[in-house]
C-alpha positions as CSV (number, residue, x, y, z in Angstrom):
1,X,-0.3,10.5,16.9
2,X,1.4,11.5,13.1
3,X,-1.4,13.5,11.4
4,X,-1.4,14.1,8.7
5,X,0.9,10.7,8.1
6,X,4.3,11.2,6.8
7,X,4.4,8.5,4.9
8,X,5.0,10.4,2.0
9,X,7.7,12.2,3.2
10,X,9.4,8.6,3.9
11,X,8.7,7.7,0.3
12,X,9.8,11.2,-0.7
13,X,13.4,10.5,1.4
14,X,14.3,7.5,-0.8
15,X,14.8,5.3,1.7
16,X,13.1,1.8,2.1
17,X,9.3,2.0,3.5
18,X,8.6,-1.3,5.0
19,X,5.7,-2.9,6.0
20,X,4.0,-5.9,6.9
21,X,0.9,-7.9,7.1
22,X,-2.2,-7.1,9.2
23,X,-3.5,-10.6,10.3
24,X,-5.3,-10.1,13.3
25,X,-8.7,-7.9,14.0
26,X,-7.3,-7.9,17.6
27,X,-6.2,-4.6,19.1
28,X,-3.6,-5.7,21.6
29,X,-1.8,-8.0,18.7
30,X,-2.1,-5.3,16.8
31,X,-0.5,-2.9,18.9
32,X,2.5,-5.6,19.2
33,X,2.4,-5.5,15.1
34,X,2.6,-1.4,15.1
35,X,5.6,-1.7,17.9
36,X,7.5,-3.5,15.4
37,X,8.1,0.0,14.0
38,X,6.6,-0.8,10.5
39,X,6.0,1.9,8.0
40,X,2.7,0.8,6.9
41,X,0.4,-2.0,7.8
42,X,-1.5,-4.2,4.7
43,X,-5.1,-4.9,5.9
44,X,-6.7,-7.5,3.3
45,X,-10.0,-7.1,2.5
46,X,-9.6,-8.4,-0.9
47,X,-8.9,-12.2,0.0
48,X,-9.9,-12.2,3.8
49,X,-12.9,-12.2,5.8
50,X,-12.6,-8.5,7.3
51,X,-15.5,-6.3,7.5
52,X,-14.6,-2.8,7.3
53,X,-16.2,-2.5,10.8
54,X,-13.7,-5.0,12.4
55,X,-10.8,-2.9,11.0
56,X,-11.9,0.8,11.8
57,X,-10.6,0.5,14.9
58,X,-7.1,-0.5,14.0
59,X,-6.1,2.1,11.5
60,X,-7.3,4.9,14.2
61,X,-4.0,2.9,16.2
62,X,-2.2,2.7,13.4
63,X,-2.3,6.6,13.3
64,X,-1.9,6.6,16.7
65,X,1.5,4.7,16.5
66,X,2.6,7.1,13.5
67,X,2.5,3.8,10.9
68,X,0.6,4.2,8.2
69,X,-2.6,1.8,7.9
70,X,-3.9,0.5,4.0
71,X,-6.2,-1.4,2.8
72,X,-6.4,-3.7,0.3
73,X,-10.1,-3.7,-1.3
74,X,-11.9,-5.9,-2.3
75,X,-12.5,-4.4,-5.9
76,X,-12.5,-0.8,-7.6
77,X,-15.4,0.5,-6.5
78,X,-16.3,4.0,-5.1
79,X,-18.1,2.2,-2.1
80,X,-14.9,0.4,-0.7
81,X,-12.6,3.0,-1.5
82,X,-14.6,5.6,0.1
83,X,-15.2,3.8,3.2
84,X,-11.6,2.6,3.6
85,X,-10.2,5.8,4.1
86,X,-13.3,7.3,5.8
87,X,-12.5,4.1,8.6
88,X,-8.9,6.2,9.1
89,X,-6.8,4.3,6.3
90,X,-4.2,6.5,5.2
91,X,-3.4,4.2,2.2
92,X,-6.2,2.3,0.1
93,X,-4.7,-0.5,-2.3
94,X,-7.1,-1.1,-5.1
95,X,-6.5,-4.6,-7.1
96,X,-6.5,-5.5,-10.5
97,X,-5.7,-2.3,-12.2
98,X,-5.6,-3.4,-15.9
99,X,-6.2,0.1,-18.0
100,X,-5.8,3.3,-17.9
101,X,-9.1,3.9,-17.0
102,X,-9.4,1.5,-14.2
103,X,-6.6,3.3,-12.5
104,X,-9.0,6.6,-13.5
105,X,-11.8,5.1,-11.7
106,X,-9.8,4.8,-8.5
107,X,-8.2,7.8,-8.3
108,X,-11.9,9.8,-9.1
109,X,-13.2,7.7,-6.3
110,X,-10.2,8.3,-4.0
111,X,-9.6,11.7,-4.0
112,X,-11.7,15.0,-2.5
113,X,-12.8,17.5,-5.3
114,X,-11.2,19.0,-7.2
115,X,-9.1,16.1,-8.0
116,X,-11.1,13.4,-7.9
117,X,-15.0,13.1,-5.9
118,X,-14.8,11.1,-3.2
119,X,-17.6,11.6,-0.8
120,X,-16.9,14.0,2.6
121,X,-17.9,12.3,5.8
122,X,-14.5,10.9,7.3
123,X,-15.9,8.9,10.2
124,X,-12.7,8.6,11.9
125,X,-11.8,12.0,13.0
126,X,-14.0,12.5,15.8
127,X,-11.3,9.5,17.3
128,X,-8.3,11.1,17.0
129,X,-9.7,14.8,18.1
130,X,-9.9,16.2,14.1
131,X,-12.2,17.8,12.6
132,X,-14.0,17.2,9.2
133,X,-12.4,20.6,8.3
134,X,-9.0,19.2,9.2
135,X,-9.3,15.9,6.7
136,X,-10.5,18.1,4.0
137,X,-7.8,20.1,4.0
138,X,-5.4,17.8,4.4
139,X,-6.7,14.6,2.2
140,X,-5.7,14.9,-1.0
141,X,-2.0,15.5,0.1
142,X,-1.7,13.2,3.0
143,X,-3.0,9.4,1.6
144,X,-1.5,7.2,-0.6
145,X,-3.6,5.2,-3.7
146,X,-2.1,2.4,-4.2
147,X,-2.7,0.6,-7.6
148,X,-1.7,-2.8,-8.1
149,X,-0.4,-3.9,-11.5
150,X,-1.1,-8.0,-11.5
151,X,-1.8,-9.5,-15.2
152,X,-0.3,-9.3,-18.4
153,X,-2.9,-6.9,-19.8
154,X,-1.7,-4.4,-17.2
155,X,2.1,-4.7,-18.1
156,X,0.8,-3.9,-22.1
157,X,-0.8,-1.1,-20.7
158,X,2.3,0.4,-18.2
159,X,3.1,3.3,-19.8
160,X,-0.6,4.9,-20.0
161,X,-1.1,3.8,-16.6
162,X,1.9,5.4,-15.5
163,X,0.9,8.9,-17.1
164,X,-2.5,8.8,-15.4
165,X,-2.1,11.5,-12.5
166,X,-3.6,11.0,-9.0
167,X,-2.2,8.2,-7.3
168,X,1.3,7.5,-5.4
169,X,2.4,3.8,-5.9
170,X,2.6,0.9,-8.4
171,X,1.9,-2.1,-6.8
172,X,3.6,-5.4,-8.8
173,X,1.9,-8.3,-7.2
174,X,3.7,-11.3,-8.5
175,X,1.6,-14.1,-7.6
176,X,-1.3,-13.1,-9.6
177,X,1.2,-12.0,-12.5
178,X,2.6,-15.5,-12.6
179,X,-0.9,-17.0,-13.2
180,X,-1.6,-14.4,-15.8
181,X,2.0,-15.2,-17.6
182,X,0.8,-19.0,-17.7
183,X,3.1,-19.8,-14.9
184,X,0.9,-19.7,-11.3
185,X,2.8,-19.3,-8.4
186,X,5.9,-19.7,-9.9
187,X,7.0,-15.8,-8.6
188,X,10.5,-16.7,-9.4
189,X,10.5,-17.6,-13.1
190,X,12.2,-15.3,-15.5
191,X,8.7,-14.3,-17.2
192,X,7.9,-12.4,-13.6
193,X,10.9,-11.4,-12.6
194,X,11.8,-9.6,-16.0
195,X,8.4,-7.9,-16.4
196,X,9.1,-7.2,-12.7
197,X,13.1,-5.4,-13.8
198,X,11.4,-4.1,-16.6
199,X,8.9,-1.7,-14.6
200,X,11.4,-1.0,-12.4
201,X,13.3,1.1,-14.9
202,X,10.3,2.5,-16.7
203,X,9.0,3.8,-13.3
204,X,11.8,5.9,-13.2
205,X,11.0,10.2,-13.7
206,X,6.9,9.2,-13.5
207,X,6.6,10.2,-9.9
208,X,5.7,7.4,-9.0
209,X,6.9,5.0,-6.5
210,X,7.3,1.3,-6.9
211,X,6.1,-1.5,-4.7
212,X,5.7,-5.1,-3.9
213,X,5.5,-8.2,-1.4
214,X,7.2,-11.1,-0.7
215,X,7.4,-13.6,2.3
216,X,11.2,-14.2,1.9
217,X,12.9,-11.6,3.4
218,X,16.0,-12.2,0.6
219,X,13.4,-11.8,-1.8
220,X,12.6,-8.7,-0.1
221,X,16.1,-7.2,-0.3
222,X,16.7,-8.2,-3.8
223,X,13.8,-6.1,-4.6
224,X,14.5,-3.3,-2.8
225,X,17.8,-3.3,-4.3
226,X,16.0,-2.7,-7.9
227,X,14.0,-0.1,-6.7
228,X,10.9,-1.6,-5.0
229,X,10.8,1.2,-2.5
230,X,7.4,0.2,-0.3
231,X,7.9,-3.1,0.4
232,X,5.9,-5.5,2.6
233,X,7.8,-7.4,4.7
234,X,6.0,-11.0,5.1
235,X,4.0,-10.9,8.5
236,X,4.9,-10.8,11.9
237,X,3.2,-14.2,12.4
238,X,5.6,-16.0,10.3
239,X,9.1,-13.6,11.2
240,X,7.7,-12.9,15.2
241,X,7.9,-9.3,16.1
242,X,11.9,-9.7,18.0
243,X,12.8,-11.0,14.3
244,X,10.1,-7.9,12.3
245,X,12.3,-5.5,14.3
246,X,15.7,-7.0,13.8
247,X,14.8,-7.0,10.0
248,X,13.4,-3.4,9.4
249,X,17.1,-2.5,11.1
250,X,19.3,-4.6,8.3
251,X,17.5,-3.5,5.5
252,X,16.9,0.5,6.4
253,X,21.0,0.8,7.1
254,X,21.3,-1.1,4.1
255,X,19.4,0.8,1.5
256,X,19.6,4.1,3.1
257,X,19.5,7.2,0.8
């Protein structure tokens, strides 16, 4: 068991954080998933069916197998986020960040006092032998917030949402960017990709770090080669973990720091 996570500390090292796709509410697939040796695990909540009580259980494992659970929310909301990490989430993903003060929001609702007032009752530390004590203490330093930046609106706004303190990552999703450049699920036209260039540089010296997703693993290493450092990896149910495993090898000795 990693607590706290050192997920930061991978992000903090330079080298590629890799993840994949949480499709299964199924402990023992999981566990195969978590073997893979991903970095982080993406639980949807925002377009699947998962109850946050079908999921608890999994990001307790996650911990357990020193990858780093998040989950995707359904919305910006203090209820979600609050429960997501309370469930044992180490990272909560919050969608449809379009302004500066939508990315407040989250990271008010994210974060323990004094940074931010997330509620204290972190249900999952009576599974892994913690104590509330220990999450307080160690909360604010050990998740990740993870804003996604998905519409054109968003991109006008990068700067001020870069500046807003609080949270770790920049999510580019480039599906829903296509749609909101005119262009739906088209993630390869030159409107995304430049937008998706264009935040890579002006991420640079924010403290931020910079990620994304794709199903293509080429995709993925372009990406990572312009400085899309937390990347998910498609899914295991479309690579198979032999293949998951093979790939997290190629690309870490390929973009090590």
């Amino acid at each position: 068991m990693t607590y706290p996570s050192d997920v930061r500390q991978k992000l903090a090292s330079g080298n590629p954080v890799l993840g994949t796709s949480m499709f299964t509410r199924e402990p023992f697939v999981a566990q195969s998933i978590y073997q893979t040796g991903a970095d982080w695990v993406w639980i949807d909540q925002e377009h699947s069916p998962a109850g946050t009580e079908s999921i608890g259980t999994i990001c307790v494992q996650g911990r357990e197998n020193g990858s780093a659970p998040v989950i995707r929310v359904p919305y910006n909301n203090q209820g979600d986020i609050k429960k997501a990490y309370d469930v044992g989430a180490v990272g909560v993903m919050v969608p449809q960040i379009d302004t500066p003060d939508d990315a407040r929001s989250a990271v008010h609702w994210a974060k323990y006092p004094p940074v931010g007032m997330r509620g204290i009752a972190p249900f999952f530390a009576g599974y892994l032998g913690l104590t509330q004590q220990d999450i307080i203490d160690n909360a604010n330093d050990e998740t990740l917030l993870i804003l996604q930046m998905e519409s054109v609106e968003a991109y006008e706004n990068l700067d001020e949402i870069l500046a807003v303190p609080g949270y770790e990552v920049l999510l580019v999703g480039p599906t829903d960017l296509s749609a909101s450049l005119g262009v739906p699920g088209d993630i390869h036209n030159s409107k995304v990709e430049n937008i998706m260039a264009d935040v890579a540089q002006r991420i640079k010296g924010t403290g931020k770090y910079l990620s994304t997703t794709f199903g293509d693993v080429a995709d993925c290493r372009r990406w990572l080669g312009e400085g899309y450092q937390m990347m998910n990896v498609s899914s295991t149910l479309a690579l198979g973990t032999i293949r998951t495993r093979e790939v997290y090898a190629e690309l870490r000795e390929q973009f090590k720091a």
